[in-house]
GUVOVEX-362348 format. One line per 8 residues: for each residue x, y, z of N, C-alpha, C. Coordinates in pm, whole numbers, m for minus. Atoms other than C-alpha are relative to their C-alpha. Last residue first. Example, Ala and Ser with C-alpha at 12.3 -4.5 7.8 and 13.67 -1.06 7.14 Angstrom:
BEGIN
m82:m119:m6:1367:m106:714:m77:109:73; 89:m119:0:1230:m450:780:90:120:0
// end
This chain:
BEGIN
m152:m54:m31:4805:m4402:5857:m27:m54:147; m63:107:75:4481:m4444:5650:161:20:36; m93:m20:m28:4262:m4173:5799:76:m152:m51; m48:48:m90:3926:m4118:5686:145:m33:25; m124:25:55:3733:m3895:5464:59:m46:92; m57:0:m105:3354:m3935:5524:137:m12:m42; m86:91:36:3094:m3837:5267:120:19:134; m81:m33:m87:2745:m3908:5310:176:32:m18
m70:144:m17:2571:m3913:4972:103:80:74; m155:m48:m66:2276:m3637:4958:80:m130:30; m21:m24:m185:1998:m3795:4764:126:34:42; m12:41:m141:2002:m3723:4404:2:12:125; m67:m43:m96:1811:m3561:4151:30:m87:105; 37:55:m157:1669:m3725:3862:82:91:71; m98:m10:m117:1648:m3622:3550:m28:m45:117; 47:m73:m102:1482:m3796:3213:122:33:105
23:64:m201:1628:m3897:2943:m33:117:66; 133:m77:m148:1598:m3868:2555:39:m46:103; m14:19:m133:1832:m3890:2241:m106:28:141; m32:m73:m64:1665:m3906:1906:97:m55:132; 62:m6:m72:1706:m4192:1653:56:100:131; 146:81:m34:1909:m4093:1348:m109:m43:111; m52:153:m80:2168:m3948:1321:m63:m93:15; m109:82:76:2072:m3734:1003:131:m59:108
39:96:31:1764:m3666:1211:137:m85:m111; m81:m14:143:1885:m3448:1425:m20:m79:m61; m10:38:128:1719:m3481:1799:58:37:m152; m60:m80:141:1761:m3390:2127:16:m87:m129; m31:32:146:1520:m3474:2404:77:76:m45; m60:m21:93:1550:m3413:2756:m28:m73:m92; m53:85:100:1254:m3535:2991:64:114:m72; m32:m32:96:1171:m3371:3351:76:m87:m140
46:49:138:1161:m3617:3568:m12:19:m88; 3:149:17:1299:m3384:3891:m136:m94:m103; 29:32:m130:1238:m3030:3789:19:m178:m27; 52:142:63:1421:m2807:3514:m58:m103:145; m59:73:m116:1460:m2415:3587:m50:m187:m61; 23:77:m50:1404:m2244:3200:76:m101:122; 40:m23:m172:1507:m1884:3233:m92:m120:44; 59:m78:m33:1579:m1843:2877:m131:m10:120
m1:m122:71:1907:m1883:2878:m107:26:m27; m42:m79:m121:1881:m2202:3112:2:159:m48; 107:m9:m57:1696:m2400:2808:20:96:123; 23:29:m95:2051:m2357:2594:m139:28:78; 130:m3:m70:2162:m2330:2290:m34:m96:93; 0:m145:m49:2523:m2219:2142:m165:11:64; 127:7:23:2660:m2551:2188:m28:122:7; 57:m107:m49:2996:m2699:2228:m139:10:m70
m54:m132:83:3212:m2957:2047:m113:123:28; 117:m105:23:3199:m3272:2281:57:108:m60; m21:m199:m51:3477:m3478:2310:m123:27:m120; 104:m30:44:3445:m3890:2381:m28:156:8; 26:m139:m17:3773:m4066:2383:m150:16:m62; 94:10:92:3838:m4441:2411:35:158:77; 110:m114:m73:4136:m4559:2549:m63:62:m131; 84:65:m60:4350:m4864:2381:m85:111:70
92:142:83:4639:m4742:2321:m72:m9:84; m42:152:m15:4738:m4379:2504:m102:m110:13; m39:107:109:4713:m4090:2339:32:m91:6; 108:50:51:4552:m3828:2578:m10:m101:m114; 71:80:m60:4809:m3828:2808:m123:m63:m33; m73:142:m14:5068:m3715:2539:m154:m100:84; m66:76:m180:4868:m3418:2516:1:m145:10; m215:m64:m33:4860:m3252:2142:12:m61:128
m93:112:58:4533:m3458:2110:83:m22:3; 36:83:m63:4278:m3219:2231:95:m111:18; m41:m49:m127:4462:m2923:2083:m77:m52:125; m151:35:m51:4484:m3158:1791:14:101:114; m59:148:m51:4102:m3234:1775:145:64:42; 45:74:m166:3936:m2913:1844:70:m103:23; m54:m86:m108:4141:m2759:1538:m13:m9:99; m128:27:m6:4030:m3041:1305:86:66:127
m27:61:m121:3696:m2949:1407:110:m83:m7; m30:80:78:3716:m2634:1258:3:m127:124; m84:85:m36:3624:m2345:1497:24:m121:m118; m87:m33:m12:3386:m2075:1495:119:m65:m50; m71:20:m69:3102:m2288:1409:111:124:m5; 43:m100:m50:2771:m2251:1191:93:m34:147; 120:m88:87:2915:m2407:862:m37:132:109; m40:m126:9:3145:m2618:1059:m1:108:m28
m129:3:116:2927:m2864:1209:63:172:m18; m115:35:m52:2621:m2723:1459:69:m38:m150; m104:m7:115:2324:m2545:1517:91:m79:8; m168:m53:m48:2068:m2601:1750:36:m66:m90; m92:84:101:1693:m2559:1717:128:1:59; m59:m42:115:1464:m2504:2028:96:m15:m68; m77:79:110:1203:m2623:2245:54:110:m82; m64:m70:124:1026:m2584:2577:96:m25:m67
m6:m136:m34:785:m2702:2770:105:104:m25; m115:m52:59:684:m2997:2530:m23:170:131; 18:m205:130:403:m3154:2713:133:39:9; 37:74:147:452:m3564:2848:m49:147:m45; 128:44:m9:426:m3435:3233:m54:m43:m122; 26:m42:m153:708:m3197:3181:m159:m59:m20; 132:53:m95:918:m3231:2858:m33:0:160; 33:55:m144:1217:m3036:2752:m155:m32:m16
104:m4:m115:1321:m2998:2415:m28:m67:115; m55:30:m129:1652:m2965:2164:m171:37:85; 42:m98:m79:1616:m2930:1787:7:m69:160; 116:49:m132:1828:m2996:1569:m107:54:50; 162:m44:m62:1992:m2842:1244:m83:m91:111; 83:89:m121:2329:m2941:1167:m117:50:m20; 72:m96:m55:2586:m2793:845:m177:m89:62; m28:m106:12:2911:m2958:710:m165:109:137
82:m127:96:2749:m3273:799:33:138:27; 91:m59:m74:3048:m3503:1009:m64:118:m103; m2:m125:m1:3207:m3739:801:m77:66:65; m56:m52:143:3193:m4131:876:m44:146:33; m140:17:110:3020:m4352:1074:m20:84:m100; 8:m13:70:2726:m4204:1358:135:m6:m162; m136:9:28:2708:m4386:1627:3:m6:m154; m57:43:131:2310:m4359:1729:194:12:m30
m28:161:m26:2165:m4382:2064:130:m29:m118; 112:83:69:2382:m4155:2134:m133:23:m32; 9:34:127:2511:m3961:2414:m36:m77:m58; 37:115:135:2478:m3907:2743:m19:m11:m120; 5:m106:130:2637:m3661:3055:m62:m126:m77; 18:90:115:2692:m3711:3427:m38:51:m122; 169:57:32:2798:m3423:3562:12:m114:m78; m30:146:m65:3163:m3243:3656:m109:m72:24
18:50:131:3054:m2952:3397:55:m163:51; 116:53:30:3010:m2719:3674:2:m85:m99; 43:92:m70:3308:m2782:3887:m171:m25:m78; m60:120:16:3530:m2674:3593:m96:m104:101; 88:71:97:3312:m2355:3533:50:m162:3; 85:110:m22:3371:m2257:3869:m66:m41:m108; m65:176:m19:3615:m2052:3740:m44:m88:34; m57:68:65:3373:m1820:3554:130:m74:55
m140:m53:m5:3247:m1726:3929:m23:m88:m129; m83:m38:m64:2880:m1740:3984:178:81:47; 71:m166:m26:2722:m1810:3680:68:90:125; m107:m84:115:2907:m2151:3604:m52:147:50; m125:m6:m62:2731:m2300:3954:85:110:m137; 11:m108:m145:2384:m2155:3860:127:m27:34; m56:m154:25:2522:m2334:3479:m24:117:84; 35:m67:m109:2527:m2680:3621:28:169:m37
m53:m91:m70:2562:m2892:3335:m105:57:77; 77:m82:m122:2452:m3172:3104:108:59:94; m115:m36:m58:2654:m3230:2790:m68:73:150; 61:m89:m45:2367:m3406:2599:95:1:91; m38:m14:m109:2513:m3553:2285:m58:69:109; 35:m95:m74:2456:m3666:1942:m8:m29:174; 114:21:m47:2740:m3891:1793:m117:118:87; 2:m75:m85:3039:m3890:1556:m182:6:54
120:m126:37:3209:m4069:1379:m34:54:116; 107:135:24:3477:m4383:1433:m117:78:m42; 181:m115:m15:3770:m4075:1466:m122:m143:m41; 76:56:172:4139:m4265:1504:m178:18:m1; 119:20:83:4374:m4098:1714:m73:m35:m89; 50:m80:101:4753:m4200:1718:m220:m23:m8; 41:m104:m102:4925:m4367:2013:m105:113:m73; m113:m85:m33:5069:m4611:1821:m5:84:58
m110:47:m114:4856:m4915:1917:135:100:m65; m82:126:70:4554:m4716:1801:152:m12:112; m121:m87:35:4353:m4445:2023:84:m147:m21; m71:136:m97:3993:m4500:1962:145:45:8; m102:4:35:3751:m4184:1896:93:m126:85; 38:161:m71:3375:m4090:1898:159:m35:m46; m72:139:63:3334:m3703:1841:4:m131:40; m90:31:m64:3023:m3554:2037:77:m89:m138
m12:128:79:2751:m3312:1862:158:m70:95; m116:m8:82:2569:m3104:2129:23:m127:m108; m8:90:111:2268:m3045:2301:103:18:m70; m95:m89:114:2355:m2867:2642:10:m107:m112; m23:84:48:2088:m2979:2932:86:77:m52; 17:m73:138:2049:m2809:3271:41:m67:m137; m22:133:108:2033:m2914:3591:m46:m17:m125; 102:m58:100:2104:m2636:3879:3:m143:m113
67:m128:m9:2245:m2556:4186:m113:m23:m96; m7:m65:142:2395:m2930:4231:m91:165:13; m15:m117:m58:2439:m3031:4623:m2:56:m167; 42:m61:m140:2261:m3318:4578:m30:135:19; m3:21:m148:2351:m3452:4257:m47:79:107; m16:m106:m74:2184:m3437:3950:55:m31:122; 1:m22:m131:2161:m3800:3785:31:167:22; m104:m49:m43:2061:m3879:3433:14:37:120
17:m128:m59:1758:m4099:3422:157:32:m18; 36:25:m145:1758:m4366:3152:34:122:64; 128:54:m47:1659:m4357:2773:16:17:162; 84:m18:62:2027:m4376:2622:m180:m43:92; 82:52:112:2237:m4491:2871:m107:104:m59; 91:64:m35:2470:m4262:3128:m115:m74:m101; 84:m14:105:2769:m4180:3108:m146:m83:73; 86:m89:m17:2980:m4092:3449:m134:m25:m153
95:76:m132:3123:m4447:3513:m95:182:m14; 144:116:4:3286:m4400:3180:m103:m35:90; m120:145:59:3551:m4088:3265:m156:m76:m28; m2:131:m89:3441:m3722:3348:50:m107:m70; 109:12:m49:3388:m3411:3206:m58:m109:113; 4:171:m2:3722:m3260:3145:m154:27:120; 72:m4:m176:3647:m2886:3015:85:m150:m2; m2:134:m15:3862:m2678:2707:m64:m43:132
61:73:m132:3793:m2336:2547:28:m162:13; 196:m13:m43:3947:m2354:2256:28:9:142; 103:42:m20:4324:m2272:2104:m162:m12:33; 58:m97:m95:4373:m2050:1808:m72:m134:115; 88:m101:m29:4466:m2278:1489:m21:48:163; m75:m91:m98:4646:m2573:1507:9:170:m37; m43:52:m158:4428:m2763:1276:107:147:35; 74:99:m96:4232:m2713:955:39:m21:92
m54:153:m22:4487:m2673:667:m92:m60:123; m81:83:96:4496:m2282:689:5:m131:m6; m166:m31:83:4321:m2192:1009:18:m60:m125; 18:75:199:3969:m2192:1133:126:72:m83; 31:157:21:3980:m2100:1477:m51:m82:m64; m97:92:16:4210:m1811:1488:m61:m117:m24; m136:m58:136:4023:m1473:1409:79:m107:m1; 7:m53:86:3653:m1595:1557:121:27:m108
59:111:115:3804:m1832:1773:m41:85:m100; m131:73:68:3995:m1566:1947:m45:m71:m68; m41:m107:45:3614:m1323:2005:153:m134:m51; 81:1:121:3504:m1615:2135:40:30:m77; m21:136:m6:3759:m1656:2457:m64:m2:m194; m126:m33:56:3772:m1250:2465:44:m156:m40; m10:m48:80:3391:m1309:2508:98:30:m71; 35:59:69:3439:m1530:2774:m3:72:m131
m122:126:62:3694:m1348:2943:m78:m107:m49; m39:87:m62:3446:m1047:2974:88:m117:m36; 12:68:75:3507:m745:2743:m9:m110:118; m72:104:21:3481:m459:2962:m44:m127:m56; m71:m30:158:3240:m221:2878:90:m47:3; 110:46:58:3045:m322:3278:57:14:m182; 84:m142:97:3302:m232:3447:m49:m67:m122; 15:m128:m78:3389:m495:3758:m19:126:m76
m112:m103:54:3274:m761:3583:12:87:114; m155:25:m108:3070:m1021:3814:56:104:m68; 1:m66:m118:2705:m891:3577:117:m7:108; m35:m148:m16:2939:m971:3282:m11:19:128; m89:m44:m116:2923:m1342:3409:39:161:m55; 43:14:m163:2589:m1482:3280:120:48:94; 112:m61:m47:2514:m1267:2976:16:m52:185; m48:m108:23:2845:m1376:2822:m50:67:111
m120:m5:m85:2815:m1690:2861:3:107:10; 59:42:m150:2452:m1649:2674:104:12:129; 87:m48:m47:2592:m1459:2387:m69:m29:112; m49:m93:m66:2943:m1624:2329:m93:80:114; m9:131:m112:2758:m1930:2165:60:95:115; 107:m79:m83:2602:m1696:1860:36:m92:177; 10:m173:14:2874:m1868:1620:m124:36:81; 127:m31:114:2979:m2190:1751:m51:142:32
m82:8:132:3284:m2257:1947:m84:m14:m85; m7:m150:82:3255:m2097:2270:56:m39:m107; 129:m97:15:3299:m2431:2465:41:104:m63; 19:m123:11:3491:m2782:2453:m91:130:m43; 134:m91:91:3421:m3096:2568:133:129:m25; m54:m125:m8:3584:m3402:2761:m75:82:m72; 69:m90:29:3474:m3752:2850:85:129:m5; m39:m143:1:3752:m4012:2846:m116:117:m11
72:m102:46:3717:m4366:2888:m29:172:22; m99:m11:115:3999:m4570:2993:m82:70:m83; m19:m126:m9:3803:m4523:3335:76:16:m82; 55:m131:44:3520:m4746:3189:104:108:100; m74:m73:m105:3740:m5018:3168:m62:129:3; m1:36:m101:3579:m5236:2904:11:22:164; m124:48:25:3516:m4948:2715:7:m109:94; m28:m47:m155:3152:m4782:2609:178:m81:m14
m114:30:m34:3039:m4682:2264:46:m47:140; m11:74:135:2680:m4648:2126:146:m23:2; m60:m54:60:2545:m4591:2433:107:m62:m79; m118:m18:m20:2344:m4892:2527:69:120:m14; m96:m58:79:1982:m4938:2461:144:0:76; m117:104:56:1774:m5185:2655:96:81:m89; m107:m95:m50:1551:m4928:2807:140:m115:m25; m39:89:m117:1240:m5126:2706:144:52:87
141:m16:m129:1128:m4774:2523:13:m131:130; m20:m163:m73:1487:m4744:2316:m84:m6:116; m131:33:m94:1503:m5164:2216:m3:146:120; 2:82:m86:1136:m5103:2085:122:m17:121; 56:m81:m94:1275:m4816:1905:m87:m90:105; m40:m93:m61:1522:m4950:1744:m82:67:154; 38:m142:m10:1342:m5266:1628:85:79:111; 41:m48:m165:1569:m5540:1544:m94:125:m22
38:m136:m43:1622:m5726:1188:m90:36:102; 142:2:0:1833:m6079:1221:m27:177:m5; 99:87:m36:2163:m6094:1067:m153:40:10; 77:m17:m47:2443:m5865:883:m118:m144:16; 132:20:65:2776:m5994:777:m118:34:97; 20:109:m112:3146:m6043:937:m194:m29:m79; m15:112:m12:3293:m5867:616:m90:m115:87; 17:77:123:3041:m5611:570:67:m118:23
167:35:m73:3057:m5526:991:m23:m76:m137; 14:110:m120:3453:m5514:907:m150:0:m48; m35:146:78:3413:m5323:560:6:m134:106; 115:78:163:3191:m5058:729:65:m105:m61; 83:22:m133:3462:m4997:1092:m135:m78:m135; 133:m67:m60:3728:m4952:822:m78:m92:84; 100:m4:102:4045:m5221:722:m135:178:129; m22:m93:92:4374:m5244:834:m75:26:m82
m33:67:182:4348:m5601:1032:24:144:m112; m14:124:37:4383:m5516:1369:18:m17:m83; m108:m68:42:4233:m5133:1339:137:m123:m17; m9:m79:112:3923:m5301:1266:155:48:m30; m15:95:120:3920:m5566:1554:64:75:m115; m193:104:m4:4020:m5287:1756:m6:m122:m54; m166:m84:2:3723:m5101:1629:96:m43:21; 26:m31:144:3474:m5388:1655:99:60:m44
m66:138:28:3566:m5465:2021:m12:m13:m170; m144:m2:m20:3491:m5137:2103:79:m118:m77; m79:m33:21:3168:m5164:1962:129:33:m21; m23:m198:m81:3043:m5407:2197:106:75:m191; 110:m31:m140:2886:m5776:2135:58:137:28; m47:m79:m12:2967:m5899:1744:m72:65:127; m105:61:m93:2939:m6229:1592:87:120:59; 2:117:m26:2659:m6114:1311:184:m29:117
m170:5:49:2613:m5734:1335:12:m144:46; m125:24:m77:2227:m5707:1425:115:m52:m69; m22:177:6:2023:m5550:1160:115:m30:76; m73:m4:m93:1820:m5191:1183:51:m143:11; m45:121:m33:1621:m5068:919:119:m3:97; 132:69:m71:1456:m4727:912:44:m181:32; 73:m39:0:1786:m4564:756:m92:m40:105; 38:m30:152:2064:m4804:747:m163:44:3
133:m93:57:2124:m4876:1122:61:51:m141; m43:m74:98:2398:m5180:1193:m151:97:m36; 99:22:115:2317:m5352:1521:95:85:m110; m53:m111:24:2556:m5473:1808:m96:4:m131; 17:9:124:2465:m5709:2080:13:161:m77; 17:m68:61:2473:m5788:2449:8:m14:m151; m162:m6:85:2317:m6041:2589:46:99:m122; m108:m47:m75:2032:m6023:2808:100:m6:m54
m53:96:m108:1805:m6281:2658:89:77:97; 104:26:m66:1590:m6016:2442:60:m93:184; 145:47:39:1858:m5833:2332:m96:m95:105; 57:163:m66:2081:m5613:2523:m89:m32:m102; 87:13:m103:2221:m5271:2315:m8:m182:78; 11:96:m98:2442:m5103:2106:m78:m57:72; 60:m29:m102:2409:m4897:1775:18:m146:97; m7:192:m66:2577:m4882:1465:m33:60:170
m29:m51:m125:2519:m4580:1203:12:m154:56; 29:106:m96:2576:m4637:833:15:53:142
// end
């Protein structure tokens, strides 16, 4: 079962249940969130709730997708109790592009760069015994709720951005119960947009490149994540594919376990408190910037997988420079 958000016709929101090609709104039910903490409420799953409360009328998906009525398939009342985060170099061939963009900074060229020595640890630690606390990851923070952006609508570039680049990924989907304890709802596809002319520069400016809006969905995908992914990821330009390719993912073609992403996501107190929503990305080893695609305002992202079910797409936008003035308060 996947479950998906959106407006219906009147403006109000609403919550569907996807089962293949069918799609049926969740009878007495307007956000996700509010589903889940119903759920964890009574001591039941996110599928026996929606069974209990009962399915209604059947919606088209993709009608809802093209009027731009979709939702992402989670948000929080409080969108800064919402958490974006990610981690990188955790799928097998994912080293190779990072790699490529900060050797040239090395100062001897047969030195291992600190991405590669980043990889290279996942390789021997990040798939341990039991699945967790294993070798940590790479880790980013991406932003909070006011950075997502819907299914279908432009993502923003800002101003002073170098560059605007997609990163198809898979994102966990996670509530944090009233003990402080993670609780996984599934898991959703993701576009982890970045600035990788800023990452290219200095690998420490990888923290300012990954400070972007970002979007996931449409779909919210319940229950286990598929041992082994296959996507594919393309840019449009004027309604023509200008370029496309697969991406890997689960644990099959990973470094990492994603038990092992969670608790060295998890191990921090700050990230366990009731009521906040978490949304962590698990890296990507393909990218349109690797092979020397620049992206231009409208440009369309797609990424698709079909065992989520309906793709992701938006276009970019670039923004206008926003004045900023810091003023004195004293």
């Amino acid at each position: 079962m996947n479950l998906i958000q959106f407006f219906d016709q009147s403006g109000a929101r609403a919550v569907a249940a996807v089962d293949g090609d069918t799609a049926r709104q969740v009878n007495a039910t307007t956000s996700v969130y509010e589903l889940a903490t119903t759920a964890l409420s009574q001591g039941i799953g996110l599928s026996a709730l929606v069974a209990q409360r009962g399915l209604g009328d059947t919606i088209n998906r993709h009608d809802i997708l093209a009027q731009g009525r979709m939702l992402a398939p989670i948000d929080h009342p409080d969108p800064a109790h919402l958490y974006i985060t990610g981690t990188g170099l955790t799928h097998l061939g994912s080293a190779s592009t990072r790699d490529a963009m900060h050797k040239g900074n090395a100062a001897k060229q047969e030195q291992l760069t600190d991405s590669m020595k980043m990889f290279q640890m996942g390789l021997e630690g990040g798939k341990p015994e039991g699945g967790a606390r294993g070798v940590q990851p790479e880790w980013f923070y991406k932003g909070n709720g006011t950075t997502v952006v819907n299914p279908g609508h432009p993502i923003p570039s800002p101003s002073f951005a170098r560059d605007a680049g997609e990163e198809p990924e898979i994102a966990g989907i996670y509530l944090i119960d009233a003990n402080g304890q993670p609780r996984r709802l599934g898991f959703a596809l993701a576009n982890e947009f970045s600035d990788h002319v800023t990452e290219r520069v200095n690998y420490l400016y990888l923290a300012h490149s990954k400070l972007r809006a970002c979007a996931f969905g449409p779909e919210l995908r319940v229950g286990d994540l598929p041992e082994h992914i296959e996507g594919m990821s393309r840019i449009y330009r004027d309604g023509a594919v200008i370029w496309e390719k697969p991406f890997l993912s689960g644990e099959a073609n990973m470094s990492h376990t994603i038990a092992n992403l969670e608790y060295h996501h998890f191990k921090y107190d700050l990230f366990r408190q009731p009521g906040d929503v978490h949304v962590h990305m698990f890296g990507t080893a393909t990218l349109s910037f690797a092979d020397n695609i620049v992206t231009q305002p409208n440009d369309v992202f797609e990424i698709e997988e079909s065992q989520f079910g309906a793709p992701l797409r938006n276009p970019v936008r670039i923004e206008d420079e926003h004045p900023l003035i810091v003023g004195n308060l004293y």
